[in-house]
ZAMAR-465927 format. One record per atom (N, C-alpha, C): x, y, z. Coordinates in steps of 0.02 Angstrom, whole numbers, padded with zeros to 5 digits, always signed. Example, Ala and Ser with C-alpha at 12.3 -4.5 7.8 and 13.67 -1.06 7.14 Angstrom:
<nodes>
+00660-00284+00390+00615-00225+00390+00660-00165+00390+00642-00112+00354+00684-00053+00357+00645+00002+00394
</nodes>
This chain:
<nodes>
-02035+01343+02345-02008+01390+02295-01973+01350+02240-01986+01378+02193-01963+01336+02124-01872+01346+02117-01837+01323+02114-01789+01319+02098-01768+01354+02028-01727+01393+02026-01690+01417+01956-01663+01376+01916-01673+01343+01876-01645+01284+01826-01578+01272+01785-01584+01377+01750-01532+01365+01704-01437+01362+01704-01415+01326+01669-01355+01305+01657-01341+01363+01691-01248+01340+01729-01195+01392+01725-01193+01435+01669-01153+01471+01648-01150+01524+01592-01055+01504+01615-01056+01475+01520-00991+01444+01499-00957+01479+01465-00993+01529+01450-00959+01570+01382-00895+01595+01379-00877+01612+01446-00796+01655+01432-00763+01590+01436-00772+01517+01462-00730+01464+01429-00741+01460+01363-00780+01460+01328-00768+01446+01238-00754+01499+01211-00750+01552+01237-00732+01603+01221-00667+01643+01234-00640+01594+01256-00578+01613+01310-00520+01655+01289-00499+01719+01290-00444+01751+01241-00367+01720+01257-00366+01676+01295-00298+01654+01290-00244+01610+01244-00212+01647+01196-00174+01591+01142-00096+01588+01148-00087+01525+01156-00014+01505+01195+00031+01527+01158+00102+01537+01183+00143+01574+01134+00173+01532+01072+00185+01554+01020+00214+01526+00962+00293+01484+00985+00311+01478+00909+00388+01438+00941+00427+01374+00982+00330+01341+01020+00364+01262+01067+00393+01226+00974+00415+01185+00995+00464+01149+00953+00466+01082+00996+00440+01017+00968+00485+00940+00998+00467+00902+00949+00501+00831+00951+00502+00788+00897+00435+00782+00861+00374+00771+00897+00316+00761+00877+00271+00829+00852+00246+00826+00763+00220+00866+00773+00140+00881+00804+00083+00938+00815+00045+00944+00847-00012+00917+00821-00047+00891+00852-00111+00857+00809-00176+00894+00832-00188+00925+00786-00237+00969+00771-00314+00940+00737-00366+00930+00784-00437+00907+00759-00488+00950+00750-00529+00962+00699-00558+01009+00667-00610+00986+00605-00663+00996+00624-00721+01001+00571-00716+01068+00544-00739+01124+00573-00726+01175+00579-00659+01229+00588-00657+01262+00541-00583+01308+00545-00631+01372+00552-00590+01426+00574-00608+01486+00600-00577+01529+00524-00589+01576+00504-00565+01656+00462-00585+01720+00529-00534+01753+00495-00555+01789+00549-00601+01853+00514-00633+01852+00448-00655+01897+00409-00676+01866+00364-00767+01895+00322-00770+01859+00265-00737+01857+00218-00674+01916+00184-00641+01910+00156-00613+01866+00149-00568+01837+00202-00530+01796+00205-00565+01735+00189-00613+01710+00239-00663+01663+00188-00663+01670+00123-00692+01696+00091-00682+01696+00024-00610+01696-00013-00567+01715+00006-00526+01704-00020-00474+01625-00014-00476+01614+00034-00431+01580+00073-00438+01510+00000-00374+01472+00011-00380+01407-00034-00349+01335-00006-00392+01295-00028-00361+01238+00012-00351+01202-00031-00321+01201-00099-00321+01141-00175-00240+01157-00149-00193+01226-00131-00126+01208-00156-00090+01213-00084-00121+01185-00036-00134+01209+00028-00093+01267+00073-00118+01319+00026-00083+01396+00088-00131+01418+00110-00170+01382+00142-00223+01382+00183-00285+01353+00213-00311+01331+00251-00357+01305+00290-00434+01334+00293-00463+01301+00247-00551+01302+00249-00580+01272+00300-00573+01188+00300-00639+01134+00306-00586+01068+00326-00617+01050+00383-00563+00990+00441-00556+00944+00357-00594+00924+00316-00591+00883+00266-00529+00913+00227-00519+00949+00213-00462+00977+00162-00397+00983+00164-00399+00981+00245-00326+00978+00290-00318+01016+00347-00274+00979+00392-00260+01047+00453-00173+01025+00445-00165+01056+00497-00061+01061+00500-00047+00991+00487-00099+00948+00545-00082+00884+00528-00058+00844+00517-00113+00858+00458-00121+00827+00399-00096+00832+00336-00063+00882+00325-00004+00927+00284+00051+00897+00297+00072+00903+00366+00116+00860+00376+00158+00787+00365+00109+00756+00356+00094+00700+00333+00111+00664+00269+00070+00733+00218+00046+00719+00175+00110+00744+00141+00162+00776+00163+00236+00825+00143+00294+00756+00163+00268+00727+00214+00340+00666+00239+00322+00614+00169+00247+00614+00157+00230+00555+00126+00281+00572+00040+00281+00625+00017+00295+00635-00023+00381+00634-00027+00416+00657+00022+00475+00658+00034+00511+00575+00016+00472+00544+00061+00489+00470+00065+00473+00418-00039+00424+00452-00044+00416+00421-00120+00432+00460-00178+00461+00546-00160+00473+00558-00217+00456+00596-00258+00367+00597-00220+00316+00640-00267+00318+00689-00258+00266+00752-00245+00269+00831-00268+00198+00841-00249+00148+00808-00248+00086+00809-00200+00063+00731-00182+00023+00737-00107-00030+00668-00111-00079+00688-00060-00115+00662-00076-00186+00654-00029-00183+00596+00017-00216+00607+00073-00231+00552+00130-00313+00528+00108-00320+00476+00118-00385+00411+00116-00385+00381+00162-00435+00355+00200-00433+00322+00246-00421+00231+00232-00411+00225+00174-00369+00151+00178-00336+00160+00128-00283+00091+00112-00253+00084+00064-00306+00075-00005-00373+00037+00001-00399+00031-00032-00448+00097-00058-00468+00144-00031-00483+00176-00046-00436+00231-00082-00369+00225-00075-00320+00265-00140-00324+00234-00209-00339+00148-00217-00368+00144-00262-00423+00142-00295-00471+00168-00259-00561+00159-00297-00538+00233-00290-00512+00297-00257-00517+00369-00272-00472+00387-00327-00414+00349-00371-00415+00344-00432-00447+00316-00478-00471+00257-00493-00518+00258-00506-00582+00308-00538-00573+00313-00496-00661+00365-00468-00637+00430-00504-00582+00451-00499-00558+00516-00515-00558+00529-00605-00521+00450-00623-00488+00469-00664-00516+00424-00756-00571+00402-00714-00617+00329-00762-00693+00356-00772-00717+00369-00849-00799+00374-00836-00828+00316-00897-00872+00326-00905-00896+00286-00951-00901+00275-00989-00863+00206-01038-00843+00186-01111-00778+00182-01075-00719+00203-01031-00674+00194-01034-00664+00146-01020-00567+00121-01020-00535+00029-00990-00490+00057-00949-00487+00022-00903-00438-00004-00859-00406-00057-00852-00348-00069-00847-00314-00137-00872-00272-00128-00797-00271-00201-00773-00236-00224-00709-00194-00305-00717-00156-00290-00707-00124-00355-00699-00150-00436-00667-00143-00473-00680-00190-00531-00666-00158-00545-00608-00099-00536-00565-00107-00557-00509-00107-00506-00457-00140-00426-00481-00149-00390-00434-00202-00394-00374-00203-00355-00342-00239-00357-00268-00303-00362-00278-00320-00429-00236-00393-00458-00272-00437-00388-00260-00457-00361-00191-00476-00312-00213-00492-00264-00269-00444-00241-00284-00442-00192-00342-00472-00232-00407-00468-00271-00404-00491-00337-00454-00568-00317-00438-00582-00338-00398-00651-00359-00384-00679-00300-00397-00638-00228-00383-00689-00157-00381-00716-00133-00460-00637-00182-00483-00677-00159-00576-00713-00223-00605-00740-00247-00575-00779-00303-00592-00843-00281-00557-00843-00272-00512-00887-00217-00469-00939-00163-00492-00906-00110-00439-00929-00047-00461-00910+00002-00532-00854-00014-00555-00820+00015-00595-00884-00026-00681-00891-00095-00674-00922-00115-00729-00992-00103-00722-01024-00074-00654-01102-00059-00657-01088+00014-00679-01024+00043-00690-01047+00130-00705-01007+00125-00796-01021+00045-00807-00986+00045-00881-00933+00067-00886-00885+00058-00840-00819+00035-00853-00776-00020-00876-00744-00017-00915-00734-00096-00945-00666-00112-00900-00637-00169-00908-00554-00197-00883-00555-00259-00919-00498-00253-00924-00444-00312-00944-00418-00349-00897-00374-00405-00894-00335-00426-00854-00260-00432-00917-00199-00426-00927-00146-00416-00914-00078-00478-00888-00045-00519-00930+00008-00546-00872+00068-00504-00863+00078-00489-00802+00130-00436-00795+00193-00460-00796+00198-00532-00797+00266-00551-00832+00283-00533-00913+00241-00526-00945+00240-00522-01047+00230-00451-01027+00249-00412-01064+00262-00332-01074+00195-00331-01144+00229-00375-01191+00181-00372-01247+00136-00397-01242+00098-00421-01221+00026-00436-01179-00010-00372-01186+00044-00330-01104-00023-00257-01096-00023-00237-01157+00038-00214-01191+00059-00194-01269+00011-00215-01293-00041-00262-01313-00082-00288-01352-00132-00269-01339-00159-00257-01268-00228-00259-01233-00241-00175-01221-00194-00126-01228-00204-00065-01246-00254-00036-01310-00313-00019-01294-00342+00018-01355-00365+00088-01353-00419+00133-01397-00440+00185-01391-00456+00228-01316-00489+00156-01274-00534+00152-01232-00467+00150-01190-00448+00144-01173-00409+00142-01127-00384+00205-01082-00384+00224-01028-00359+00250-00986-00315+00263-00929-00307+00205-00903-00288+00191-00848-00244+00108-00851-00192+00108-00839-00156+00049-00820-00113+00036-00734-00164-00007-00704-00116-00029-00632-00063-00081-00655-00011-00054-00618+00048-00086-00617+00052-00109-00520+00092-00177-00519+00110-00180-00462+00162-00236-00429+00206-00215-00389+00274-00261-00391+00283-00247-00305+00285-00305-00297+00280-00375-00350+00223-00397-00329+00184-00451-00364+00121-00453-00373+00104-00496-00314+00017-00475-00284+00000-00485-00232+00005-00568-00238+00007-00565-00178+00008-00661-00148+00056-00695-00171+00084-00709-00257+00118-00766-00284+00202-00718-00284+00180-00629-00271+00259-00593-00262+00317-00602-00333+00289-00616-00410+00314-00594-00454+00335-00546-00471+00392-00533-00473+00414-00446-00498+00422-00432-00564+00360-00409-00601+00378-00360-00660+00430-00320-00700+00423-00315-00750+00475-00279-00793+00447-00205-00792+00436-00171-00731+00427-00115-00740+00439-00060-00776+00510-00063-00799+00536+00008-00862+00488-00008-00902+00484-00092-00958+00466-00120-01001+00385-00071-01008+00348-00106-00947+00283-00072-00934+00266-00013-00944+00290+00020-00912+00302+00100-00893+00314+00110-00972+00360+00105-01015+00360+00143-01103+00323+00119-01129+00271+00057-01108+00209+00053-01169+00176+00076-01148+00162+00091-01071+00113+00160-01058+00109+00228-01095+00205+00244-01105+00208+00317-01101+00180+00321-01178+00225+00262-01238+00214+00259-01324+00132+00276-01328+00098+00216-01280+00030+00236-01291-00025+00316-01249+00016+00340-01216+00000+00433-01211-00057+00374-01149-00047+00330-01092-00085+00295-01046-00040+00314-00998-00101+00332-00950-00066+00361-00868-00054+00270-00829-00001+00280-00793+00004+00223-00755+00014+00217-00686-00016+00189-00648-00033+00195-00580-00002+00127-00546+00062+00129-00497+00086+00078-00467+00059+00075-00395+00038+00012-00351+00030-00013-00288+00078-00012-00255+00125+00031-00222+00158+00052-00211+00172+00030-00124+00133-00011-00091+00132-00034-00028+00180-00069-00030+00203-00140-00056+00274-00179-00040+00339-00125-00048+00336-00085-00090+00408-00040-00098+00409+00008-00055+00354+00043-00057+00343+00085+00033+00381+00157+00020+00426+00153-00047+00454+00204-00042+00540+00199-00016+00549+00119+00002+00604+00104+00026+00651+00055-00010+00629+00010-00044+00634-00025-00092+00662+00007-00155+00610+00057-00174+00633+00109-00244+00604+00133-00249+00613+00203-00297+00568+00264-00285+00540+00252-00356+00470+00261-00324+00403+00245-00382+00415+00309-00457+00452+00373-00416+00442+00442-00476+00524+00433-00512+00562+00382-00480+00637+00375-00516+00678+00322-00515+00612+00274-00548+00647+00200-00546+00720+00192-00541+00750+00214-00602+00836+00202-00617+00870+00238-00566+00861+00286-00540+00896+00322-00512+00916+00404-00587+00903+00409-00620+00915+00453-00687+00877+00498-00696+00795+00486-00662+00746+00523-00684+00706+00536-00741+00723+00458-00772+00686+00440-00826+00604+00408-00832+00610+00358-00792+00562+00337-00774+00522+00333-00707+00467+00331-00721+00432+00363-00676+00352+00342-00674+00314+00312-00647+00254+00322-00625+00230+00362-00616+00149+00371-00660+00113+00450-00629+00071+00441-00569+00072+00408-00540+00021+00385-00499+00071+00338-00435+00074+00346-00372+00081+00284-00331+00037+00298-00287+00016+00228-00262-00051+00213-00218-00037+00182-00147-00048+00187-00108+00006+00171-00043-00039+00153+00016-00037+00078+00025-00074+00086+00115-00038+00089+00152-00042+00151+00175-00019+00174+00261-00050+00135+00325-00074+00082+00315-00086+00025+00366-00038-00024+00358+00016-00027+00328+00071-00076+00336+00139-00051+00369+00166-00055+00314+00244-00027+00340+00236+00043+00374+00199+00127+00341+00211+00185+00380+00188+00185+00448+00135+00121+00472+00101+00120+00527+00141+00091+00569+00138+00007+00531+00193+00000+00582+00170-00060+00624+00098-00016+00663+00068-00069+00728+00003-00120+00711-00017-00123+00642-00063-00155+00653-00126-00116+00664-00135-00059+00691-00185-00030+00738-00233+00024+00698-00203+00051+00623-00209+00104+00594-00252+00095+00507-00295+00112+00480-00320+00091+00417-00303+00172+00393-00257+00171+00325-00254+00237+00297-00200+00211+00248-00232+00280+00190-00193+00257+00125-00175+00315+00108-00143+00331+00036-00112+00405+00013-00109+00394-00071-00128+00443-00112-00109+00463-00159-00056+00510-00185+00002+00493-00231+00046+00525-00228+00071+00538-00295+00084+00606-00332+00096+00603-00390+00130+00657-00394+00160+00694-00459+00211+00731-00474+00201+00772-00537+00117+00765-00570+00083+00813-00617+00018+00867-00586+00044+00925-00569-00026+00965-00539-00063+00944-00568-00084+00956-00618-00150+00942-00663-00190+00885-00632-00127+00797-00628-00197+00779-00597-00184+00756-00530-00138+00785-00505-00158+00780-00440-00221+00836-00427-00229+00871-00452-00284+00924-00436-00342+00877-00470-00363+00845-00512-00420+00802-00532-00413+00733-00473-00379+00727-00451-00374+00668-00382-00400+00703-00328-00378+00772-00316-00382+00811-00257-00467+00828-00265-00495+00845-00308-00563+00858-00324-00598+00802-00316-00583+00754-00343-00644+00677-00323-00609+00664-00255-00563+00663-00220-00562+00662-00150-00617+00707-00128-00607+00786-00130-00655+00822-00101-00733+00799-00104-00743+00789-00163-00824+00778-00201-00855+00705-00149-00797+00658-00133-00830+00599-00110-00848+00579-00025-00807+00674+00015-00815+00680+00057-00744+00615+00101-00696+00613+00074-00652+00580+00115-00618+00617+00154-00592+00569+00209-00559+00597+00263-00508+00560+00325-00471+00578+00358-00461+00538+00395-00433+00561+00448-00435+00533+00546-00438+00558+00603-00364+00574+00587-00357+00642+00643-00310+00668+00676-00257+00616+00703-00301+00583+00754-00274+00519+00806-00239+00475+00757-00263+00457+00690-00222+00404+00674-00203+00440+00636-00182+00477+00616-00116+00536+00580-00068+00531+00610-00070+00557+00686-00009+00563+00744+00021+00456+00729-00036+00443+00736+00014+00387+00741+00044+00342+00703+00027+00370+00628+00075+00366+00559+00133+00414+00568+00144+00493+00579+00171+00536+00598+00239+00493+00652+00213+00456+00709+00257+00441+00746+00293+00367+00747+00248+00326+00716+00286+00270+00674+00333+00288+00615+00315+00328+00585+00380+00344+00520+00467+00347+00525+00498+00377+00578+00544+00385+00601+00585+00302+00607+00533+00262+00607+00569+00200+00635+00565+00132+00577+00533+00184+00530+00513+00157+00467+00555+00100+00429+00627+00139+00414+00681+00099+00386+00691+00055+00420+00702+00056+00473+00751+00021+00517+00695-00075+00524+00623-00040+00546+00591-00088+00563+00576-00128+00482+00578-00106+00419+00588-00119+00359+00628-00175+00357+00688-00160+00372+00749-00193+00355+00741-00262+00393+00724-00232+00442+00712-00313+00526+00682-00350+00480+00630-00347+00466+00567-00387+00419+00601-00431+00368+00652-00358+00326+00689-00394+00277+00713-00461+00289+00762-00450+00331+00819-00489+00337+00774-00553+00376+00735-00543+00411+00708-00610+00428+00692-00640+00372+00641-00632+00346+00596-00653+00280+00654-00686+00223+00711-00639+00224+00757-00669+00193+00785-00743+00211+00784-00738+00275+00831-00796+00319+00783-00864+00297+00704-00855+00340+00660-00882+00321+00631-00913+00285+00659-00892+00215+00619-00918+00150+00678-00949+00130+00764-00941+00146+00824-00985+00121+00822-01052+00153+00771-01035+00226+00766-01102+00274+00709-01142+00228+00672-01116+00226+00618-01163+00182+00611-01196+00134+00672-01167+00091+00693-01188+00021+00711-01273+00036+00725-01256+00099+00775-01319+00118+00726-01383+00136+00667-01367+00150+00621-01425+00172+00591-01465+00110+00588-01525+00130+00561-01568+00101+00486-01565+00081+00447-01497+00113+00362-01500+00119+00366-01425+00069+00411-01412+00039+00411-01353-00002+00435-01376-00078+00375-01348-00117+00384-01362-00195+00429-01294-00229+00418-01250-00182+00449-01181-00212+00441-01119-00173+00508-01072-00155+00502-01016-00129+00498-00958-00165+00435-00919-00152+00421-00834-00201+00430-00799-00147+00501-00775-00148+00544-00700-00160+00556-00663-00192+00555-00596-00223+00589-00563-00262+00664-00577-00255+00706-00576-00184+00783-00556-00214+00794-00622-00195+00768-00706-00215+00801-00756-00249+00801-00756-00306+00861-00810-00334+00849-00796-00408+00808-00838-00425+00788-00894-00392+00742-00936-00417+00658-00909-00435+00667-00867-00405+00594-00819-00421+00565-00788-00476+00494-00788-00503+00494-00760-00547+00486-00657-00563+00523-00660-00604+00554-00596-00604+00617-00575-00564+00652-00615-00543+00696-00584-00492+00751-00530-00538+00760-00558-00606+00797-00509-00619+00779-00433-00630+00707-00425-00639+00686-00335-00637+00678-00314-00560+00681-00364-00515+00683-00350-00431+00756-00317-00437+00795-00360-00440+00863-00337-00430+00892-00284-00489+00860-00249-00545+00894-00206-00580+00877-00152-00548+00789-00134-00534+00775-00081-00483+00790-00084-00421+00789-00140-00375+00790-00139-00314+00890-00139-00290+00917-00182-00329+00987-00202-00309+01049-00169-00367+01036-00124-00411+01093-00131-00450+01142-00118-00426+01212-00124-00478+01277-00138-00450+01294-00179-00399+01249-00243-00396+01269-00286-00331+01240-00279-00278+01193-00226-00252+01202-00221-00179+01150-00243-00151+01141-00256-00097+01088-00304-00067+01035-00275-00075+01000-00203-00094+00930-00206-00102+00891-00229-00044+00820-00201-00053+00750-00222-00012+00718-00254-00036+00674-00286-00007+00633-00336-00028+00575-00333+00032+00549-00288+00086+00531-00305+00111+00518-00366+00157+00458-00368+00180+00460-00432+00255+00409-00481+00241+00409-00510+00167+00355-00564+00147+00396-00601+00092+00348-00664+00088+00367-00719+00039+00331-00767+00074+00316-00830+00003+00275-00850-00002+00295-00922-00024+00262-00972-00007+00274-01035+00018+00241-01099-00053+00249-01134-00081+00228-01161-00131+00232-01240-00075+00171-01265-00052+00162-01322-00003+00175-01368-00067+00219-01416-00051+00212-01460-00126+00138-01500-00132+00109-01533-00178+00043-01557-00197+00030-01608-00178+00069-01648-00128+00047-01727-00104+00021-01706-00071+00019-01633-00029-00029-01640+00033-00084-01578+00013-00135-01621+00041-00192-01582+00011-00211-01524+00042-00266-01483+00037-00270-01399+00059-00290-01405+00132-00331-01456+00161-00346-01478+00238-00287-01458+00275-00239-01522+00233-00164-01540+00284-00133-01466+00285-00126-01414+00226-00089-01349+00236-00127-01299+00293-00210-01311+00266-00235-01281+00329-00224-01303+00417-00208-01367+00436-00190-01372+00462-00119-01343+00502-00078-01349+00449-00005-01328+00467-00009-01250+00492-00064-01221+00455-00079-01139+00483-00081-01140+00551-00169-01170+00555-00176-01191+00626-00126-01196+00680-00069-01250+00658-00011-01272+00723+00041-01220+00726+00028-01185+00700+00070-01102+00718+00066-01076+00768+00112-01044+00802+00088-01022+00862+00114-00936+00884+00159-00932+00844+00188-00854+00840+00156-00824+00791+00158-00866+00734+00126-00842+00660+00040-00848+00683+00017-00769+00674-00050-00783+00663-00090-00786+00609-00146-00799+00626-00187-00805+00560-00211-00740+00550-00199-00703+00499-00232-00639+00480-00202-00596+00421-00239-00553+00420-00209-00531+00342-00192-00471+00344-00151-00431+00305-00120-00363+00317-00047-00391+00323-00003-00333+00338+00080-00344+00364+00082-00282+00370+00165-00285+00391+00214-00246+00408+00203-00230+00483+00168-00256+00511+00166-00254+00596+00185-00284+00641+00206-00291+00692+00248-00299+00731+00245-00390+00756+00177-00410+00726+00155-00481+00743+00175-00539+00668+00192-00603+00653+00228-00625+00597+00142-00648+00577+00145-00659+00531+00081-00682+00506+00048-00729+00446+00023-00779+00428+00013-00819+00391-00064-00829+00357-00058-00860+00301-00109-00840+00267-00119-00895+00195-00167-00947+00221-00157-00990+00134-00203-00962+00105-00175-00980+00046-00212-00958-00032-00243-01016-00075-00294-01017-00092-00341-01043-00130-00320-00996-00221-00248-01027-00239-00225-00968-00285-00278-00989-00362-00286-01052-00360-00332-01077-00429-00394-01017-00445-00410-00995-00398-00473-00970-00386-00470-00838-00394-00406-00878-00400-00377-00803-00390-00355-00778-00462-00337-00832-00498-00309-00791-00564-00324-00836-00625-00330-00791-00684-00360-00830-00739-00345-00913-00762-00305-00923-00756-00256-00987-00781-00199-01003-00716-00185-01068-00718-00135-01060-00664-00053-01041-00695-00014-01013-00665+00051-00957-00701+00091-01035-00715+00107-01033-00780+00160-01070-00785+00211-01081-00730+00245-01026-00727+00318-01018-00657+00309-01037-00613+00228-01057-00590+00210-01079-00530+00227-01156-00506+00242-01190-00452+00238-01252-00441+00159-01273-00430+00153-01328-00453+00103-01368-00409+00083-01371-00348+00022-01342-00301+00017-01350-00219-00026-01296-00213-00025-01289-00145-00073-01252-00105+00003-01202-00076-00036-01129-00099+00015-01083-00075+00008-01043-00018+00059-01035+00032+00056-00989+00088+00113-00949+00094+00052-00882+00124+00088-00809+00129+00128-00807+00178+00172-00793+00203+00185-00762+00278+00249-00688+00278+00219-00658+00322+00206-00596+00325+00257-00581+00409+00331-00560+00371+00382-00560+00432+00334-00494+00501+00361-00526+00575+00332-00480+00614+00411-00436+00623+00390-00445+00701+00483-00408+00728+00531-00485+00805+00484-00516+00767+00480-00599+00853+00571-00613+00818+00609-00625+00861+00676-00665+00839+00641-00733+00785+00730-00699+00717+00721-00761+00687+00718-00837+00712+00769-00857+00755+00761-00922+00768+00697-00959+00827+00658-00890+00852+00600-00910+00861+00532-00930+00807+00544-00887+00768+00498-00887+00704+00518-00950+00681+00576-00949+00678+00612-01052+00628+00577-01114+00671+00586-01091+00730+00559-01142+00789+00492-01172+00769+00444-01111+00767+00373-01137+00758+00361-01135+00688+00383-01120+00619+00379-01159+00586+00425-01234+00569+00463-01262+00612+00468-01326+00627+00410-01374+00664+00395-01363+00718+00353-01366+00748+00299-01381+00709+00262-01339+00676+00188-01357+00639+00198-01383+00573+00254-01388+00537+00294-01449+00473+00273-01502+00504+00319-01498+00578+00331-01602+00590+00246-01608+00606+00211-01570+00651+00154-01588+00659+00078-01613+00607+00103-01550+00559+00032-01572+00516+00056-01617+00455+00124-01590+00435+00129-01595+00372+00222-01658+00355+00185-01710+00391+00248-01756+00396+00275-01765+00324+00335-01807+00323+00377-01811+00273+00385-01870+00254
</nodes>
C-alpha cells in the first residue's frame, strides 16, 4: 500500500492568533526583521508613508529598529533626520549619488579618504562628474576652486592618515557666500568631539550634510560594517532618502541591535582611546626614530589651533579621539618601518578603528596626495589606531619593535 506523502498541515502555526501583550519595557530595544510588513487593509496600504516615518511599508524603509537607531543617531550629532547604509562608505557614494548629475563638481580635500577620492575619479567621472582636489589647510584655495559647476564640497577633520585639522568655520562661509552645500566625514568626531550641525556651540555654523561610519566608534567591536546620513534640511534629506530608496539600500536587523547596544558605552570607550593615544603619541615625540607626531590636540600639529577652537575652547581638554600618526624619520627606509609593523605584537596589522584591538598601519603617503604637504616631515608615515589593551602595555610593545627593527 502506497503510503500518504503529504506534509503536516502548518497553518494554524503561521497563522497563529496569539499577540503578546504590549508594555515589556528593558534596556535593549526589540529587533525586529522584516522584508515584508503586514496592513491590515488596502486602504491602509495605500495610504500608509514611510519618507517621514509614521509608518511602515517595506523591511527596506525601516522597522522600529531601525528608527531607533536612526533617532539615537541623530540625537548624538545633532541632526533632525538620517538614513542607515550599510557602510561608512556607502553614506558617501549615496550622497554623491543623490546629490551630483552630469556637468556638475565636486571638490574634496586632498587629504581626504582615499576612498572617496578614488569614487570621484571613478564612477562619479564615468557618469561626467568632474572634482577638484582642494588643500584644506588654505581656505582660499577651495575659495578659488569654486565655480558654476559646482555642487558639492567634502569637508573632513581631521584629514585621513596625515590627521590635519582644518579651519572649518573658514570653510563652511565659503560654502555658504557661494549658495554650495557642504558635506563633513564625520567618523573621527563621532558626534563626540563636536557637533557637526553647531560647531561654536551658538548655532551658527553648521554642516548640511554629516557622513558617519558606524563601523568604528558607534560599533565599537570591530565586527559590524554600517554607515548613516545625517542632516537638518527636509528637502534634502528627502532627496538622500529617495536615492537611498531608488538604490535599494539596506541594512540587517542583527547588526542594528549591535550598534543599538554598543552606543551606551560610546563616550566612555571614546575617551579610553583618547587618553591613551594621547599618552602614546607624547611618548613618541620622545624617541629618537620619530621625525614628527600628527595629533590634533598637540600644538605641534598641523591645524591644532582650529582642533582646539572647536574641539577645546576656553581651555578645556577636548576630544581628539583614539588615533595619531607617526612621521618614521627618513634614514630608515620603508622595508625597516615595515618591519617595525611586523615586530608588533598587540598592535595589529589592519585597517579600520575604534575597536577594542590597537592597530597599525604604514602609509605609502607620496603616493596618496598631490604634492608632498609642506608641514609634513620627511619619512615613511604610520597610523596607529588606540584599542582598549593598558597603556603601559601598548608602550611596552612599541619599545620592543623600535629596539628591534628600527635601531638608533
Amino acid at each position: 500500500m502506497k503510503k500518504d506523502s503529504a506534509a503536516p498541515d502548518v497553518t494554524g502555526l503561521i497563522h497563529h492568533p496569539y499577540t503578546p501583550p504590549s508594555g515589556f519595557e528593558a534596556p535593549q530595544p526589540g529587533v525586529f526583521k522584516a522584508s515584508t510588513v503586514y496592513f491590515p487593509n488596502v486602504a491602509a496600504m495605500r495610504q500608509r508613508e514611510w519618507k517621514d516615518k509614521s509608518g511602515y511599508t517595506y523591511g527596506l524603509h525601516g522597522t522600529p529598529t531601525t528608527y531607533v537607531l536612526e533617532e539615537r543617531l541623530c540625537a548624538l550629532e545633532g541632526g533632525a533626520q538620517c538614513v542607515l547604509v550599510p557602510s561608512g562608505l556607502a553614506a558617501l557614494s549615496t550622497v554623491a549619488l543623490a546629490l551630483l548629475k552630469t556637468g556638475d563638481e565636486v571638490l574634496l580635500p586632498d587629504n581626504a579618504y582615499g576612498p572617496n577620492k578614488a569614487l570621484a575619479e571613478g564612477e562619479l567621472q564615468a557618469f561626467g562628474i568632474g572634482h577638484q582636489l582642494y588643500d584644506p589647510l588654505n581656505p582660499a584655495d577651495l575659495a578659488a576652486r569654486i565655480n558654476p559647476r559646482t555642487r558639492l564640497v567634502w569637508l573632513e577633520a581631521p584629514g585621513s592618515v596625515s590627521m590635519e585639522f582644518p579651519d572649518l568655520i573658514s570653510l563652511i562661509k565659503i560654502c555658504r557666500e557661494h549658495k554650495v552645500l557642504c558635506a563633513l566625514d564625520n567618523t573621527w568626531g563621532a558626534g563626540l568631539a563636536f557637533q557637526p550641525f553647531d560647531l561654536l556651540g551658538d548655532g551658527q555654523f553648521s554642516v548640511d550634510i554629516s557622513a558617519h561610519a558606524l563601523t568604528k566608534y558607534p560599533s565599537g567591536g570591530g565586527d559590524v560594517l554600517m554607515g548613516s546620513i545625517t542632516t537638518r534640511d527636509p528637502a534634502l534629506h528627502l532627496k538622500i532618502k529617495l536615492c537611498h530608496m531608488r538604490l535599494g539600500l539596506g541594512v540587517g536587523a542583527n547588526d542594528v541591535e549591535t550598534v543599538l547596544r554598543a552606543l551606551p558605552s560610546m563616550g566612555i570607550r571614546y575617551q579610553a582611546q583618547d587618553d591613551t593615544a594621547r599618552h602614546l603619541a607624547h611618548w613618541f615625540s620622545a624617541q629618537p626614530q620619530c621625525a614628527q607626531v600628527l595629533h590634533p590636540a598637540f600644538a605641534s600639529s598641523p591645524g591644532h589651533a582650529h582642533w582646539q577652537a572647536i574641539c577645546a575652547p576656553q581651555g578645556r581638554p577636548g576630544c581628539a579621539a583614539g588615533l595619531f600618526s607617526v612621521m618614521i624619520a627618513a634614514r630608515y627606509s620603508s622595508d625597516q618601518v615595515d618591519a617595525f609593523c611586523d615586530q608588533l605584537k598587540l598592535f595589529k596589522i589592519g585597517y579600520s578603528w575604534g575597536g577594542p584591538v590597537s592597530l597599525v598601519v604604514p602609509y605609502q603617503l607620496h603616493a596618496m596626495r598631490q604634492a608632498w604637504p609642506a608641514h609634513l616631515a620627511a619619512g615613511t608615515l604610520v597610523r596607529f589606531s588606540m584599542g582598549l589593551e593598558s597603556v603601559q602595555a601598548l608602550q611596552d610593545d612599541l619599545q620592543q619593535a623600535l629596539q628591534r627593527a628600527l635601531p638608533v
